[in-house]
C-alpha positions as CSV (number, residue, x, y, z in Angstrom):
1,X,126.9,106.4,82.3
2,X,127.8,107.8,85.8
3,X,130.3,106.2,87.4
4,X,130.5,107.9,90.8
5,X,129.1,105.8,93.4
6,X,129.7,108.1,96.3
7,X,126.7,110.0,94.9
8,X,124.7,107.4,94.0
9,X,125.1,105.9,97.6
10,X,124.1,108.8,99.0
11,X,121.0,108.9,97.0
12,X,119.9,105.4,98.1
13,X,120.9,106.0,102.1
14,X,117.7,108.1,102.5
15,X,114.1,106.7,101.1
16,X,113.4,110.0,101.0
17,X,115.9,111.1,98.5
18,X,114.5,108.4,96.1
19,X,111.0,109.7,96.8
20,X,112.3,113.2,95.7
21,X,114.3,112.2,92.5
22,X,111.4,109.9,91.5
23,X,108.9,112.7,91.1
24,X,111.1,115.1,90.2
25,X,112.1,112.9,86.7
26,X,108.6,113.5,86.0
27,X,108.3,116.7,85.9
28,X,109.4,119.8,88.0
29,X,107.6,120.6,91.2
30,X,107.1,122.5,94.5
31,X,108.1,120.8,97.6
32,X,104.3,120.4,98.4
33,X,103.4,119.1,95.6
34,X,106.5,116.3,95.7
35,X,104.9,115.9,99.4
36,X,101.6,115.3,98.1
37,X,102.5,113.3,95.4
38,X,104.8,111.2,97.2
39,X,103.4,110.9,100.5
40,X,105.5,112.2,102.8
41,X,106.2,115.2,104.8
42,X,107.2,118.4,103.5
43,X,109.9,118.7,106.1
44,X,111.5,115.4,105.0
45,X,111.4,116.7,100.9
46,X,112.8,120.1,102.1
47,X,115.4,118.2,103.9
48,X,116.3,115.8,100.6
49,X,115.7,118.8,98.2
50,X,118.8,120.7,100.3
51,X,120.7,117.6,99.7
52,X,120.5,116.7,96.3
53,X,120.4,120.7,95.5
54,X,123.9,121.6,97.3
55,X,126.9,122.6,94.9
56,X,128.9,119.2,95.5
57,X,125.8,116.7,94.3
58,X,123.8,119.1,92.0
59,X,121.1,116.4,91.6
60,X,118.3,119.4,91.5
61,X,118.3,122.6,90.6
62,X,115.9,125.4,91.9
63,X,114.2,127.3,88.5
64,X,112.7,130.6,90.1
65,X,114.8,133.7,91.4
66,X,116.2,132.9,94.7
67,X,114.8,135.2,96.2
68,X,111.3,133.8,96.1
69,X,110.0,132.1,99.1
70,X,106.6,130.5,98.3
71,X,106.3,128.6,95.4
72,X,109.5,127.7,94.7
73,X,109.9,125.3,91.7
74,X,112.5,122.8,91.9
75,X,114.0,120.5,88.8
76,X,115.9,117.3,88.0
77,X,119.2,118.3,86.4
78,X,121.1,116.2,83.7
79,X,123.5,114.9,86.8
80,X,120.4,114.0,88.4
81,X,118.9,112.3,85.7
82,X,122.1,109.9,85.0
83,X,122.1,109.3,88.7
84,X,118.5,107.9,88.4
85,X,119.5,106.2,85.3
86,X,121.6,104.2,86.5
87,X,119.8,103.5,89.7
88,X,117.5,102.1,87.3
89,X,119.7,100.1,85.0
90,X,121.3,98.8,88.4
91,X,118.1,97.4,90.1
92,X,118.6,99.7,92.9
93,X,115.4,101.2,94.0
């Protein structure tokens, strides 16, 4: 079980970030369809995507070339599962 709490706080700061994660443990997605699916702007999931993606938290990953600009396909990585696991198992969300 993941212990670090630094990372799990920062999750839970921003609704958005749980918004992201949530869908995201169902299946991998474009930022539009997290928007739609979630019901929030695409600026706000671009903006938690960056977060949870950077190389400190590695919550999400992206899974097409870099390179690509439309349609980019993002997916929950095992960090990021345990992270939601535990935000789970701790009543947190």
């Amino acid at each position: 079980m993941i212990e670090d709490w630094d990372t799990i706080s920062f999750v839970i700061r921003s609704q958005y970030r749980v918004d992201v994660l949530s869908r995201l443990v169902e299946g991998p997605a474009t930022p539009s369809r997290i928007a739609t699916d979630e019901g929030i702007a695409i600026a706000h999931v671009s903006r938690a995507l960056s977060g949870l993606r950077d190389d400190e938290r590695g919550m999400v990953e992206l899974l097409v070339s870099e390179d690509q600009k439309k349609g980019r396909v993002y997916g929950i990585t095992e960090k990021g599962e345990a992270v939601w696991e535990r935000l789970e198992a701790e009543n947190m969300l």
